[in-house]
C-alpha distance (Angstrom), angle and dihedral (degrees) to the residues before:
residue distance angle dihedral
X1 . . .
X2 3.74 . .
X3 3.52 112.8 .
X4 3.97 127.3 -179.5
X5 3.96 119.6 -164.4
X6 3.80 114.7 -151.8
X7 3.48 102.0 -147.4
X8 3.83 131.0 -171.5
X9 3.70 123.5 -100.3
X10 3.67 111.3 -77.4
X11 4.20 115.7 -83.6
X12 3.74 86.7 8.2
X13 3.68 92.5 132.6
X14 3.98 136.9 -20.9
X15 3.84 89.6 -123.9
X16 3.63 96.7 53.4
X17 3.76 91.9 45.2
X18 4.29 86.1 44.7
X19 3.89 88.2 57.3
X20 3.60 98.1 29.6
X21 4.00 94.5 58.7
X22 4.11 93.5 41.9
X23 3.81 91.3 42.0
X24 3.67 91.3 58.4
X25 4.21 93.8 34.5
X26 3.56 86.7 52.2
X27 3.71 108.3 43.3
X28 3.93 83.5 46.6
X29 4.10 84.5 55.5
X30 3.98 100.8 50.6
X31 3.83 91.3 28.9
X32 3.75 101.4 43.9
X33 4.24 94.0 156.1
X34 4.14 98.0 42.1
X35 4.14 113.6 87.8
X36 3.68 111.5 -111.9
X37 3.80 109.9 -164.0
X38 3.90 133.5 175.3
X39 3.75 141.3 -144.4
X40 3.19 135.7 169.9
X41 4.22 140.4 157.6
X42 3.72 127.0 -80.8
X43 3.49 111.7 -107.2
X44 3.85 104.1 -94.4
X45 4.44 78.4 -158.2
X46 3.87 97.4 59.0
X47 3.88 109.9 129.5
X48 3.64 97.1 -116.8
X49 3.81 120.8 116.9
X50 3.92 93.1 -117.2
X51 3.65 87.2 69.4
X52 4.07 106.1 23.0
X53 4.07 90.5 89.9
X54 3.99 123.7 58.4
X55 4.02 91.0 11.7
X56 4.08 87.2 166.4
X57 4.20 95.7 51.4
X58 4.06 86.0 37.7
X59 4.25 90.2 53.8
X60 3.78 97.2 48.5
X61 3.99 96.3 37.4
X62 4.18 78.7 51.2
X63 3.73 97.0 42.1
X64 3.78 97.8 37.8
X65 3.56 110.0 30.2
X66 3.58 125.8 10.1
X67 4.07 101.4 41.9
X68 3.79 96.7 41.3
X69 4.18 80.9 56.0
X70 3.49 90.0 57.3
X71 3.48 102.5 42.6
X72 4.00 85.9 48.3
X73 3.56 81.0 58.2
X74 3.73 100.0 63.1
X75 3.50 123.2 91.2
X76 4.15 114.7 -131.3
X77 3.53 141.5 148.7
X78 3.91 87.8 -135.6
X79 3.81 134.0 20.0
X80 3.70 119.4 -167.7
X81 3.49 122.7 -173.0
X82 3.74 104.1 -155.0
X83 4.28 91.3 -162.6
X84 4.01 129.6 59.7
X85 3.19 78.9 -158.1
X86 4.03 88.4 78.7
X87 3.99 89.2 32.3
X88 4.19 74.9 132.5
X89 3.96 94.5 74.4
X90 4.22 81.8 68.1
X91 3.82 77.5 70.7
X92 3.30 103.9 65.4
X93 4.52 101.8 20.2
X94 3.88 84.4 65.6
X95 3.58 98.3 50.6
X96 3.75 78.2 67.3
X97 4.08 97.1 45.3
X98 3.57 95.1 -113.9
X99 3.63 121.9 149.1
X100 3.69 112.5 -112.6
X101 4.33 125.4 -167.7
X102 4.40 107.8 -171.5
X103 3.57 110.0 -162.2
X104 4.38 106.7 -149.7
X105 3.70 111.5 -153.8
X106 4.25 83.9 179.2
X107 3.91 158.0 -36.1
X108 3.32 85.6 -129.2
X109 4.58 92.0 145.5
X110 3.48 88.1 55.2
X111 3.72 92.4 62.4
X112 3.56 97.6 29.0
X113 4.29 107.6 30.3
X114 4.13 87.0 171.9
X115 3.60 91.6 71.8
X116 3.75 88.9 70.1
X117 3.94 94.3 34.1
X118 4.26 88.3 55.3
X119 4.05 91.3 48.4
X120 3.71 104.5 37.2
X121 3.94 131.4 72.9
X122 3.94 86.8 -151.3
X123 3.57 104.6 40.1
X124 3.82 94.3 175.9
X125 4.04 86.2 45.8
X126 3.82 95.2 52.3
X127 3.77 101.3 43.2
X128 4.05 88.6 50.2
X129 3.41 84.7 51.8
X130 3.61 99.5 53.6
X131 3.41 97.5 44.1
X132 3.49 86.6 53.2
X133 3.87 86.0 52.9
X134 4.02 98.9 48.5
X135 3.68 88.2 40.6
X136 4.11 88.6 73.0
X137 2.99 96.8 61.0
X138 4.20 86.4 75.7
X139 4.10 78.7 67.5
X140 4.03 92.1 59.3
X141 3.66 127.0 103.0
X142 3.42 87.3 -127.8
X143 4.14 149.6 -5.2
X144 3.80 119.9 -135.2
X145 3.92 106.1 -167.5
X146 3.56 127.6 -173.4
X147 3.84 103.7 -136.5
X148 4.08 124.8 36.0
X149 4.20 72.8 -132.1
X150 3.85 90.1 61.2
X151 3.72 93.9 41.4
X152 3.89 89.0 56.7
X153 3.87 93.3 46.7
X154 4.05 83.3 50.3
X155 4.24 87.1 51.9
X156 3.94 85.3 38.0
X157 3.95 101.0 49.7
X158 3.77 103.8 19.6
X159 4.27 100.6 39.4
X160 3.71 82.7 -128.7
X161 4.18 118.8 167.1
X162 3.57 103.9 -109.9
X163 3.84 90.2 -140.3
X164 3.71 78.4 67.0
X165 3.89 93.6 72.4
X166 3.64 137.8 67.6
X167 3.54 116.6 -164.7
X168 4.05 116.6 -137.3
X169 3.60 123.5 172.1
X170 4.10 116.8 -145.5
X171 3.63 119.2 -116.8
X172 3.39 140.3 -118.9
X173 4.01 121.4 -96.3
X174 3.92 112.0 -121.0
X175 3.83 87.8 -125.6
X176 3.52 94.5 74.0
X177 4.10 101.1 93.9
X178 3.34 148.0 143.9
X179 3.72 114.4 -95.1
X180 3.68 137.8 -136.6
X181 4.00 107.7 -97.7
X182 3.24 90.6 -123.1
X183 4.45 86.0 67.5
X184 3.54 89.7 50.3
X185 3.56 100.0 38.5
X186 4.21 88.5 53.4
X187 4.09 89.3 48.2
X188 3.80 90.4 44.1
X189 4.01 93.6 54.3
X190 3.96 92.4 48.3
X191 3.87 98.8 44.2
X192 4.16 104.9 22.0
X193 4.02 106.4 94.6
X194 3.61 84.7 -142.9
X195 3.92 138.4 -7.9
X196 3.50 99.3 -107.8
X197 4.15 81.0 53.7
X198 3.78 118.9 142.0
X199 3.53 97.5 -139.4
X200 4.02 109.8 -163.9
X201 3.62 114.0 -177.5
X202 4.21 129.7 -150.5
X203 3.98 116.5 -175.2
X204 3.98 118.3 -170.2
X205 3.68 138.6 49.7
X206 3.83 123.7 -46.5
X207 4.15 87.9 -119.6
X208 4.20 105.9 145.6
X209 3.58 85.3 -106.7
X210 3.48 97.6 63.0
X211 3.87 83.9 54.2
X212 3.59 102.0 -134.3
X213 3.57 104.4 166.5
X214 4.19 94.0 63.6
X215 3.82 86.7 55.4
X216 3.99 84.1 56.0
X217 3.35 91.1 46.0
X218 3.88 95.1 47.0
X219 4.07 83.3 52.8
X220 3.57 93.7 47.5
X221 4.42 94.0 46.2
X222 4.17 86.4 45.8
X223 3.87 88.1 47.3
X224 3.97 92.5 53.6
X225 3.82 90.2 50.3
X226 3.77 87.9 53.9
X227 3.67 100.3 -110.2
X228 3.74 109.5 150.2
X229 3.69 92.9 -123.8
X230 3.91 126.2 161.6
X231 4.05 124.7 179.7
X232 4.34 110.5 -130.2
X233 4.04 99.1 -156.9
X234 3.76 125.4 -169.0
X235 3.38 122.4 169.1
X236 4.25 130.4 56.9
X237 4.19 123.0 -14.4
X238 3.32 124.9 -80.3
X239 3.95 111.4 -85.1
X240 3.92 109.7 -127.6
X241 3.88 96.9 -102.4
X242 3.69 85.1 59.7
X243 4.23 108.5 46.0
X244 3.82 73.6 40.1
X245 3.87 92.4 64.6
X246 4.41 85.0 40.6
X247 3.99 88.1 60.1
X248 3.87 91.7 42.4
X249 3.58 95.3 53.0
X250 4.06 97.6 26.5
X251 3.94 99.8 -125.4
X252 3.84 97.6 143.2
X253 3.61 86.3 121.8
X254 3.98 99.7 45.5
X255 3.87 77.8 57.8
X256 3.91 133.7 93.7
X257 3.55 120.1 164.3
X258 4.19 114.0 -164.8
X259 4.00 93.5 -175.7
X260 3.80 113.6 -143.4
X261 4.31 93.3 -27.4
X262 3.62 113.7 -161.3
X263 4.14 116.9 -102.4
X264 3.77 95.8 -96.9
X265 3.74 85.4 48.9
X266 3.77 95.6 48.0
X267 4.16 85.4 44.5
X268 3.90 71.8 61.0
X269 3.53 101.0 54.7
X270 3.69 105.5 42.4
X271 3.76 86.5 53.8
X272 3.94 103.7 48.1
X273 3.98 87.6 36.9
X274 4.28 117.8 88.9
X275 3.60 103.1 -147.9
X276 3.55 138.8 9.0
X277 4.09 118.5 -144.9
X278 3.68 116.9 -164.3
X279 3.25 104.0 159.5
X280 4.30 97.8 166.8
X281 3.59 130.5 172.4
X282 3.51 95.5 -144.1
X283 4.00 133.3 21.6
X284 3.77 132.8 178.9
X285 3.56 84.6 -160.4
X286 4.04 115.5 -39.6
X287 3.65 100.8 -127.5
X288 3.90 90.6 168.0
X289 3.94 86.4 75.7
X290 4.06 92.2 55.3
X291 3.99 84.2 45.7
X292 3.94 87.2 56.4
X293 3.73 95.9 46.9
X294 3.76 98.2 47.3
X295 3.68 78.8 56.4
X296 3.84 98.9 54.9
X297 3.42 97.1 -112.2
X298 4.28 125.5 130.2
X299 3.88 115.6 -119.5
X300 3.67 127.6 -150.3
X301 3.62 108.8 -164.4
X302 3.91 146.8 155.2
X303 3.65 129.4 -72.1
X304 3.67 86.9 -145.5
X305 4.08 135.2 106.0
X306 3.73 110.3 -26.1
X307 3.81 102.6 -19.8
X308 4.18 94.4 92.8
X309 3.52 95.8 50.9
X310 4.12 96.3 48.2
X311 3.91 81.8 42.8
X312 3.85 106.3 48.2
X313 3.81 111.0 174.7
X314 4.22 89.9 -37.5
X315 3.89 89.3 93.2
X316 3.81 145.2 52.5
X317 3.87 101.0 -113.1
X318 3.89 112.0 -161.3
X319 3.80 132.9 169.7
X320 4.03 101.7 -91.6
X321 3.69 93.8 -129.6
X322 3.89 98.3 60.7
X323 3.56 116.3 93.6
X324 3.96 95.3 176.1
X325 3.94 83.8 55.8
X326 3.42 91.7 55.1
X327 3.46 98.0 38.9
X328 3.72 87.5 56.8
X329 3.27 99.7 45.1
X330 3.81 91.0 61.2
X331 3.85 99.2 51.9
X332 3.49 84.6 51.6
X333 3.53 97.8 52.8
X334 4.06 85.2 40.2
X335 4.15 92.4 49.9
X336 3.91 105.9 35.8
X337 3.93 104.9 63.7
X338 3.96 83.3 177.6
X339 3.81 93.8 57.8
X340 3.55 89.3 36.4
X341 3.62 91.8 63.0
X342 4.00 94.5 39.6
X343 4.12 78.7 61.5
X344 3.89 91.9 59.8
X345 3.76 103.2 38.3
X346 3.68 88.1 54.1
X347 3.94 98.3 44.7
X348 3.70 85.3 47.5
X349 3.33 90.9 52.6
X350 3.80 95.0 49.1
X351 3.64 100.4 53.7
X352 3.59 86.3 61.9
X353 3.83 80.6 82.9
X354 3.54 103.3 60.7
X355 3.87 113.4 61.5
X356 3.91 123.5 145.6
X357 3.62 89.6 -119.4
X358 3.61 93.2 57.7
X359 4.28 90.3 50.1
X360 3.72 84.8 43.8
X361 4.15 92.8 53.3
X362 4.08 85.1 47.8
X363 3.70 92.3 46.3
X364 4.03 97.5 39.6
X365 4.02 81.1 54.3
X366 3.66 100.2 59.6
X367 3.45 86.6 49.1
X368 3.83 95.3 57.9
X369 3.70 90.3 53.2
X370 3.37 101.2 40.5
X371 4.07 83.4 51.9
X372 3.70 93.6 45.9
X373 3.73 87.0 49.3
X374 3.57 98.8 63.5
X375 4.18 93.3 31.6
């Protein structure tokens, strides 16, 4: 089988390139004899002075017109489009009766419209677009989602069959270990305020779904109750609600921000931290809290959207909103060595689930059907 993988413009976003690259290493694995090809835009950013003027016209003539033309023009048993964010190229690959698999990672804009309003120059413009964009996917053969939570937004939003969808968690990248103590114990000495430190660690952007401000104000309520607590945060800046909230309650230094660390460095972090608190309002999937427990490190995390079903019984699940939950969960984590330890076993345990093999098995399966459909 011939199989082409529209992938994302290059750098677009970690995630894409994270499932992008294990997509295409896995399918490769379990399908050793099919031909796995790529193709994906030129970069309507590069420095060169074809592009440097009209960047905005040059990304939507790329995005919408001249790279779904030439991936139309491609010949393939299967085309996957690995983004709903290009849901469009559906448009134009069935014109030409090919058979066309989207992979939805989430609906997140319909849930949350400001993302798009705080990125774009044209708000109105880009969310039209998009819509337009997710909206293809209804012309697919079929969905793969990530989450059973994204594949109801997709039946929710889109008034797509459900039959139509296949749901197929992502994996887990092999990277993600447990480290000597000796690692930790070197990354805990330079970055720890203190060694008796409760080190809880957030990884993402500070975006109001990813709910930010309670994990400040979980810092703040285990400060005044004289836990030596500090917050490790990778991931985007703090908006100006939230180093607002710092100044007000002076936690400057319960704070260390690592940026956007490398992956050896974030290995690192989710080794050397003691708890990780991602208490979201909304999830695609949450792969950060697999990332944590392939690392041996316990997750508190919310009961909402797709977190419990990507955390099973490995995780403390608590309603997002609750910062005495939260709060509690941690000192229990921090006091109970036993429970502690039940906390790791089991998210060790769980990630064992989640390999890009396995999502590549899934995925290489709805291809054979759709295949054998149309054969």
């Amino acid at each position: 089988m011939r199989v082409i993988i529209a992938r994302r413009v290059s750098g677009s976003t970690f995630s894409m390139e994270v499932y992008a690259n294990n997509l295409v290493a896995g399918l490769k694995a379990v399908r050793p004899d099919w031909i796995i090809e790529e193709i994906a835009p030129i970069p309507w950013n590069r420095p060169d002075k074809l592009w440097q003027s009209g960047t905005g016209l040059r990304k939507y003539y790329e995005t919408f017109w001249r790279h779904p033309r030439a991936v139309s023009q491609l010949d393939a048993d299967i085309f996957h489009i690995i983004d709903q964010c290009d849901g469009h190229i559906a448009y134009w690959l069935k014109q030409k009766g090919k058979s066309v698999v989207v992979t939805c990672h989430d609906l997140v804009q319909f849930i949350y419209p400001e993302i798009l309003r705080d990125q774009s120059r044209i708000p109105a413009l880009s969310m039209a677009m998009w819509r337009y964009s997710v909206q293809g996917m209804r012309r697919a053969d079929h969905i793969v989602t990530v989450s059973t939570n994204t594949a109801q937004d997709v039946t929710q939003f889109l008034q797509v069959n459900p039959k139509q969808i296949t749901v197929v968690p992502n994996g887990v990248e092999t990277h993600y270990r447990v480290l000597e103590s000796a690692q930790r114990d070197a990354l805990r000495q330079q970055y720890a305020p203190s060694p008796d430190a409760v080190c809880l660690l957030n990884v993402g952007s500070t975006h109001h779904r990813k709910n930010i401000l309670t994990v400040l104000q979980v810092v703040k309520q285990l400060k005044d109750q004289g836990l030596p607590v500090c917050l490790w945060k990778t991931g985007g800046k703090f908006t100006p609600d939230q180093q607002t909230f710092i100044q007000q309650h002076q936690l400057e230094q319960q704070i260390i921000q690592f940026g956007n660390p490398d992956q050896e460095m974030l290995v690192g972090i989710y080794n050397a931290a003691d708890i990780l608190v991602a208490p979201s309002l909304y999830e695609g999937f949450g792969l950060t809290i697999l990332e944590a427990m392939a690392c041996g490190l316990p997750v508190i995390t919310s009961n909402k959207s797709s977190l419990p079903e990507v955390a099973g019984d490995a995780a403390i699940l608590v309603d997002p909103t609750d910062v005495g939950a939260i709060s509690t969960a941690v000192c229990r984590i921090h006091q109970d060595a036993h429970y502690r330890q039940q906390l790791i076993d089991r998210g060790l345990a769980r990630v064992q689930l989640f390999s890009w093999n396995n999502t590549a098995e899934q995925i290489a399966q709805v291809y054979e059907r759709i295949h054998h459909k149309v054969a």
